[in-house]
Wavefront OBJ file of the C-alpha trace (Angstrom):
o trace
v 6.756 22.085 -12.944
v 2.914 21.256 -13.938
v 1.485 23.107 -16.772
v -1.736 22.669 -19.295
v -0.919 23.367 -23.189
v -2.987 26.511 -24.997
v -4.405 23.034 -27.038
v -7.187 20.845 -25.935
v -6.898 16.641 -26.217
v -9.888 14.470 -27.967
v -11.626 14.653 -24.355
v -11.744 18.355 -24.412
v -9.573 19.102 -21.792
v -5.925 20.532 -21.874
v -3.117 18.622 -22.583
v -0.451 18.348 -18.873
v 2.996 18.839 -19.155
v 5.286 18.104 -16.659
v 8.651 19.419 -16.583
v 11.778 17.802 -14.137
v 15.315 18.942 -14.006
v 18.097 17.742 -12.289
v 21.133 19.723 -10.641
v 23.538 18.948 -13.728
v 21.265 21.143 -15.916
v 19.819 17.870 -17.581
v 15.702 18.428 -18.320
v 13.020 15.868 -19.007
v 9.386 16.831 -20.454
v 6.140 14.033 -20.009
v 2.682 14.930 -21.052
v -0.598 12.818 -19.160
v -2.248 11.995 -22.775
v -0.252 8.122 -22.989
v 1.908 9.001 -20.084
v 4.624 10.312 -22.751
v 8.027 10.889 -22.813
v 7.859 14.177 -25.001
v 11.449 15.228 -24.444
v 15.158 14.606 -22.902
v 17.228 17.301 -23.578
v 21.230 17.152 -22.144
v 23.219 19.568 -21.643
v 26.454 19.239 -23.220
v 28.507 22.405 -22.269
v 29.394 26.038 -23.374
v 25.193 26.511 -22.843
v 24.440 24.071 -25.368
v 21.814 21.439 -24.810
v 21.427 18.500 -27.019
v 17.884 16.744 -27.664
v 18.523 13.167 -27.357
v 14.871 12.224 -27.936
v 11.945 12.007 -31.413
v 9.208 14.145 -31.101
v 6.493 16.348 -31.871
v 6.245 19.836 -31.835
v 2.979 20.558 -29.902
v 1.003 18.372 -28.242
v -1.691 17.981 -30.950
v 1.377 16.085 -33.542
v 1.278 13.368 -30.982
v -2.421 12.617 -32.021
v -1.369 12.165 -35.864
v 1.612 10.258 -35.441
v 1.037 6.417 -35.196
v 4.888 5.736 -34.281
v 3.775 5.634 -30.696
v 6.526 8.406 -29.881
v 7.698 8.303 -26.361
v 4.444 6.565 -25.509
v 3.397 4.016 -22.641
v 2.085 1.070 -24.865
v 0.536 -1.882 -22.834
v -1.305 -4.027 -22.012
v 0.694 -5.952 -23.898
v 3.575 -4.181 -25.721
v 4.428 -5.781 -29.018
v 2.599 -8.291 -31.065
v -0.063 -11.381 -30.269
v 0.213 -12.678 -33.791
v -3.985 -13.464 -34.789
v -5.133 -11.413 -31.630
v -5.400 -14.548 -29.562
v -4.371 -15.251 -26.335
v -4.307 -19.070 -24.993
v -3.667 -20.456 -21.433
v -4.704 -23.778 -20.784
v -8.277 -23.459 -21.803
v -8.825 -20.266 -21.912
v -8.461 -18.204 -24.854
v -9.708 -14.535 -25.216
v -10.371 -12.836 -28.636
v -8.159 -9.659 -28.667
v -9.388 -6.526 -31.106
v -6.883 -6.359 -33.868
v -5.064 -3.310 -35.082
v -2.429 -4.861 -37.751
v -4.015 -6.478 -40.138
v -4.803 -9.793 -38.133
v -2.807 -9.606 -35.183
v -2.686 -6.726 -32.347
v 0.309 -4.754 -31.394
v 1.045 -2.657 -28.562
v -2.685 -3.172 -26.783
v -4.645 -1.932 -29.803
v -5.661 0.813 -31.502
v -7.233 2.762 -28.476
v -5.156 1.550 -25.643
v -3.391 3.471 -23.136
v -1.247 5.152 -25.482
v -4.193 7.127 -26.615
v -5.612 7.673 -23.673
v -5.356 10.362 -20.418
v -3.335 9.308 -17.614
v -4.226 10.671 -13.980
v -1.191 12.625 -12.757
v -0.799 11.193 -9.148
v 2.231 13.246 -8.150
v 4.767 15.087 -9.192
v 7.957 17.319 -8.303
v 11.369 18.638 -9.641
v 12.442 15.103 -9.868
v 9.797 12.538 -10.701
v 6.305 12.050 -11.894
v 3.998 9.049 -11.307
v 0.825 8.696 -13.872
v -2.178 6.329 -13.369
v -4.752 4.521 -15.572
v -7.353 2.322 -15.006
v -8.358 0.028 -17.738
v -11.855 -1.620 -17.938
v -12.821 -5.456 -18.436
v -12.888 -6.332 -22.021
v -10.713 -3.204 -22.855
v -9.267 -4.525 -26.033
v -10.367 -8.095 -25.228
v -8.294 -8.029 -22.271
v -9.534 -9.991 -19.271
v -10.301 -8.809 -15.916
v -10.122 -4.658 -14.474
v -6.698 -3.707 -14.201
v -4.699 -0.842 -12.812
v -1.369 0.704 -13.692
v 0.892 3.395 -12.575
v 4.114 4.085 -13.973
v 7.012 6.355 -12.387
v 9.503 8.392 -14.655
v 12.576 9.701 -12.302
v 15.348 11.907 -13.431
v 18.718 11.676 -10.872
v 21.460 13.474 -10.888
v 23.732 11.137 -12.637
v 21.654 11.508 -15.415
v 19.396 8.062 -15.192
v 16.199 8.658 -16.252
v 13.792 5.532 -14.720
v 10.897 4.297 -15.766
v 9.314 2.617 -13.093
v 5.405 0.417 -14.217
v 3.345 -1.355 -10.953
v 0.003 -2.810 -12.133
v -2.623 -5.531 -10.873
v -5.367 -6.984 -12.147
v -8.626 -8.990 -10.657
v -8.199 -11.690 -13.019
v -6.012 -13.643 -14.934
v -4.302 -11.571 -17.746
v -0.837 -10.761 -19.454
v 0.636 -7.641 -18.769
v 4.047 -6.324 -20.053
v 4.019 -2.529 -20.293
v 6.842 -0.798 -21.747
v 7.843 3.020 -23.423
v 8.243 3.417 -26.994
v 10.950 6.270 -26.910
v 13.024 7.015 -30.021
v 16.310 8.067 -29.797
v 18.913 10.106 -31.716
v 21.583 10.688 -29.594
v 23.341 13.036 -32.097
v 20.819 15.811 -31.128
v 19.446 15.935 -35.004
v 17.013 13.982 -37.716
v 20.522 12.414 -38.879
v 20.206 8.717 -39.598
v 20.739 6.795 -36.252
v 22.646 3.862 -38.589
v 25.573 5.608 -37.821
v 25.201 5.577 -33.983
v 27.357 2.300 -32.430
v 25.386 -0.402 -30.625
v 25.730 -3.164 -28.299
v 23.229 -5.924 -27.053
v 24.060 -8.260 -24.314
v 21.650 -11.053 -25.680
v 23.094 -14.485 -27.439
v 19.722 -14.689 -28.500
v 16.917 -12.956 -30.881
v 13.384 -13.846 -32.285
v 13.360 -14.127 -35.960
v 9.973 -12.837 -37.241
v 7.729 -12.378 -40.469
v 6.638 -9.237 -42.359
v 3.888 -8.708 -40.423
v 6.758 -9.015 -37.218
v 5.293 -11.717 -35.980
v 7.604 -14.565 -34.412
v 7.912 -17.105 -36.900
v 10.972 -19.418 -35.830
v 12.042 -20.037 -32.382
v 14.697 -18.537 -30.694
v 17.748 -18.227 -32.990
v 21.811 -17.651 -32.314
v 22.611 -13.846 -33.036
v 25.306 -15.551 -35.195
v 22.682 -15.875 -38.067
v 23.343 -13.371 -40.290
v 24.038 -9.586 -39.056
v 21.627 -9.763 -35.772
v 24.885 -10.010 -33.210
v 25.546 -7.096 -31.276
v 27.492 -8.455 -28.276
v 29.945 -6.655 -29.245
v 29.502 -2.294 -30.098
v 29.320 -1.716 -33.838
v 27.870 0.477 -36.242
v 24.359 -0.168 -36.989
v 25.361 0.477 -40.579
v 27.905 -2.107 -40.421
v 25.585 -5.094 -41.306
v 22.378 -3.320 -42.394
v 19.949 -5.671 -44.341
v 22.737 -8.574 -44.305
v 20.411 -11.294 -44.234
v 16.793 -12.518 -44.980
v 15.498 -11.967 -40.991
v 16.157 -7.896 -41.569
v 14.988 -7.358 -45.217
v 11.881 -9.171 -44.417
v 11.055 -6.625 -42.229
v 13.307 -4.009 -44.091
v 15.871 -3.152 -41.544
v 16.428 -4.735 -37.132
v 12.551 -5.085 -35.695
v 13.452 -7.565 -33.493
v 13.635 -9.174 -30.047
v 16.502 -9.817 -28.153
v 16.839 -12.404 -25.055
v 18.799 -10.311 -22.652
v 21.883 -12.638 -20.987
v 20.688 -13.719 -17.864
v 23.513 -11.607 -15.680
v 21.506 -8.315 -16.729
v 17.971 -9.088 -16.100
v 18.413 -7.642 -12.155
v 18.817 -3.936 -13.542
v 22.389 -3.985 -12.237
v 24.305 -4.574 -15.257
v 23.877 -2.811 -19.133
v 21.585 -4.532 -21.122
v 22.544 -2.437 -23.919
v 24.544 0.358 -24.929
v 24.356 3.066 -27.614
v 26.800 5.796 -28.768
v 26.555 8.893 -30.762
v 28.139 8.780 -34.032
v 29.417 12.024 -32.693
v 31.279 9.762 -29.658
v 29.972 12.444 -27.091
v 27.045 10.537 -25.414
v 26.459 6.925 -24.713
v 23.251 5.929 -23.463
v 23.509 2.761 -21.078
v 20.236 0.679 -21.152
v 18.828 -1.103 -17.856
v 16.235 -3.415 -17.369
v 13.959 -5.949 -14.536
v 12.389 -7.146 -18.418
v 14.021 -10.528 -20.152
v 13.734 -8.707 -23.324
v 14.602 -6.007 -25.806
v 12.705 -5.074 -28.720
v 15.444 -3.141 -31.309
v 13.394 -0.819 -33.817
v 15.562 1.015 -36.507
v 13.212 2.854 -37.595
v 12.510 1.585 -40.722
v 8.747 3.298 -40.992
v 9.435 6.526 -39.128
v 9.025 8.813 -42.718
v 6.158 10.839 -42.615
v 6.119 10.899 -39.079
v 5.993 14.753 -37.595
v 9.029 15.964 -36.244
v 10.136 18.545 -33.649
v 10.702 21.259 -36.059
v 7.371 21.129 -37.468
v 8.283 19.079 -40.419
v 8.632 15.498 -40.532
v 11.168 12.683 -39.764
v 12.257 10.553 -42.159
v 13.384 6.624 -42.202
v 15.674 5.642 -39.643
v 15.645 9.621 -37.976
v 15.881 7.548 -34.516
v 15.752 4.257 -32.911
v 13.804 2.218 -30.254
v 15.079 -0.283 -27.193
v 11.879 -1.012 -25.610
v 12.069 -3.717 -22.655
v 9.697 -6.023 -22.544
v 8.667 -9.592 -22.357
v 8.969 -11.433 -25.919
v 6.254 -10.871 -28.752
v 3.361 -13.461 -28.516
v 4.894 -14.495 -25.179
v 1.406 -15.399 -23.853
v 0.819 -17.939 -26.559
v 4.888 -19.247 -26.138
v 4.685 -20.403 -22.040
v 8.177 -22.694 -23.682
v 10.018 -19.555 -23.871
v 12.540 -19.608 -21.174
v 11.940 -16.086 -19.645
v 9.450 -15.396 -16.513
v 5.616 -16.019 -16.943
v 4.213 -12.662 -18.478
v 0.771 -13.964 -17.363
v -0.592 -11.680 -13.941
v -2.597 -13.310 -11.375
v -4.997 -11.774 -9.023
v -3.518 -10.981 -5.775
v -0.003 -10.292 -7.795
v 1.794 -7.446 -8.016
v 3.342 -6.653 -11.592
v 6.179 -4.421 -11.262
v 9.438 -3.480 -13.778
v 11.864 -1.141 -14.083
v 13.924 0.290 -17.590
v 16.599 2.947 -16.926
v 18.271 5.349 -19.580
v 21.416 6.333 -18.400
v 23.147 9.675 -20.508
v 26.595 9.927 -20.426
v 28.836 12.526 -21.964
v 31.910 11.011 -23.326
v 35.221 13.519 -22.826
l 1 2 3 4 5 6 7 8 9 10 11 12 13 14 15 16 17 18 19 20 21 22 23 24 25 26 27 28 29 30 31 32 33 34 35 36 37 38 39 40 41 42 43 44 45 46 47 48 49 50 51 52 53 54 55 56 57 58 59 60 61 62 63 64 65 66 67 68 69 70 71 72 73 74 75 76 77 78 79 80 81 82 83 84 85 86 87 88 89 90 91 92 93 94 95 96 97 98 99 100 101 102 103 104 105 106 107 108 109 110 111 112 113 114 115 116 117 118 119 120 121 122 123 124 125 126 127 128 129 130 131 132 133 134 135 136 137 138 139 140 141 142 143 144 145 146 147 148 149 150 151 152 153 154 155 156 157 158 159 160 161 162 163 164 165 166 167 168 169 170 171 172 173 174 175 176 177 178 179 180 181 182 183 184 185 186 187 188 189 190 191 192 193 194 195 196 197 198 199 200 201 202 203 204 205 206 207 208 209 210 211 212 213 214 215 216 217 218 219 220 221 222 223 224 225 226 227 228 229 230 231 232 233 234 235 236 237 238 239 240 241 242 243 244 245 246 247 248 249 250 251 252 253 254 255 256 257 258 259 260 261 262 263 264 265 266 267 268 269 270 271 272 273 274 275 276 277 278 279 280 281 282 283 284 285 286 287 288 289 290 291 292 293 294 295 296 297 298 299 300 301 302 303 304 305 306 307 308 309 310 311 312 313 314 315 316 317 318 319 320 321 322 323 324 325 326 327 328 329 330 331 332 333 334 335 336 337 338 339 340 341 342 343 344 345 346 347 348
């Protein structure tokens, strides 16, 4: 179901909502303004339904918020540390938005920006958006469209094709918090588990300042489900960035989509989340700078309210061609195409 909010967006038109639902009673809410996930509500029984997912509580709290809630975020999701991008000799000046570097495209990319609505039913949704030469300080005209898909086993997909007319990195990804408790508890005490043997250690700006490290060091392993409590601020890579902000190589057995790339309980133990993903990365947020942010109810969410597990290539991966993932670089002629899937399961 299609409908415009009472509100209008910065271009003076009404926001679009789209609304799927699947036979199991499950229901999914995107908006067009940054193709956004707004909301993921299961239903858990007895005619409750549990929202799994941060967010605003009108359309106009998405504008104020700079956590990037539910949000596409491209052209390149995460950070370029200096706002530089290098390949061979080429090197394009990118327009920062932290400090020095950029993160998630920059300040006005497509996360701020209306999405055409290409089609839509009960089911699925595809959104499209056409980003200009320069835009940002990216090279070249390039086109995306990404696909969100609810099924009936409760998977919702997340489906990004995109090409460009000349040579320029692309890794597009959704910035969705999650509580899967249903409430602004602190997601610290949800259980997690990472299939990566690897993670980036960064700085305090987030930017990658060592190379790829064992998840040994310290309290970054998660190969095996525990508490994100359990080893909170354990060593020097968290508190530097007060709390987990950091990239994970995914094990190379679940970078088809087949397998769990992660997994993620309620503290509750009545949902578990499975995460897959096409990407050779995932970015785990804590949500160590959510306060402030407005919440659902109308007030606001506080640290750690929810967490992120965005795929994506690694941060500054177009200045790192030695990282040992595929080349995030898109060529003319290419077709750039991934897929994430959230899977919700109740837990009896």
């Amino acid at each position: 179901m299609l409908t415009a909010s009472p509100s209008l967006a910065p271009d003076g038109a009404p926001f679009t909502i789209i609304h799927l639902a699947n036979r199991q009673g499950m229901r999914v809410a995107l908006m067009d303004w940054g193709a956004t996930w707004l909301s993921c509500e299961l239903p858990m029984g007895a005619e409750e339904m549990r929202e799994v997912l941060l967010g605003c509580s009108s359309p106009e709290g998405y504008l104020r918020q700079t956590a990037y809630l539910g949000a596409t975020v491209g052209r390149y999701a995460n950070r370029i540390a200096f706002s530089r991008i290098t390949r061979g000799e080429q090197s394009f000046a990118l327009v920062p938005n932290q400090g020095e570097h950029q993160l998630h495209g920059g300040a006005n990319g497509p996360d701020r920006r209306r999405w055409s609505v290409v089609r839509h039913d009960e089911n699925s949704a595809t959104f499209s958006l056409d980003s200009p030469d320069g835009d940002n300080g990216f090279p070249g005209n390039l086109r995306v469209e990404v696909t969100y898909t609810l099924t009936d086993d409760g998977r919702v997909e997340i489906s990004y094709f995109a090409t460009v007319d000349s040579l320029c990195p692309v890794n597009f990804t959704n910035h969705a918090y999650f509580n899967l408790d249903g409430k602004s508890a602190d997601c610290r005490t949800h259980r997690l588990q990472i299939d990566a043997d690897y993670f980036l250690p960064v700085d305090k700006e987030g930017i990658p300042d060592a190379g790829l490290t064992p998840v040994t060091v310290g309290g970054m392993d998660f190969r095996q489900p525990k508490r994100i409590a359990q080893d909170f601020l354990a060593d020097d890579c968290q508190r530097k960035v007060s709390g987990y902000d950091h990239a994970y190589l995914l094990s190379e057995r679940c970078r088809e989509g087949k397998i769990p790339a992660a997994r993620l309980w309620s503290s509750d133990e009545r949902v578990v989340m499975s995460v897959y993903t096409t990407k050779p990365a995932l970015q785990f947020y804590s949500g160590n700078f959510l306060a402030r942010t407005p919440s659902r109810d109308g007030g606001e969410y506080g640290s750690f309210a929810g967490l992120a597990l965005e795929s994506e290539f690694l941060p500054d991966s177009p200045n790192h061609p030695e990282w040992p993932q595929p080349d995030c670089w898109l060529k003319p002629g290419e077709d750039y195409r991934s897929t994430t899937v959230y899977q919700f399961s109740l837990i009896n």
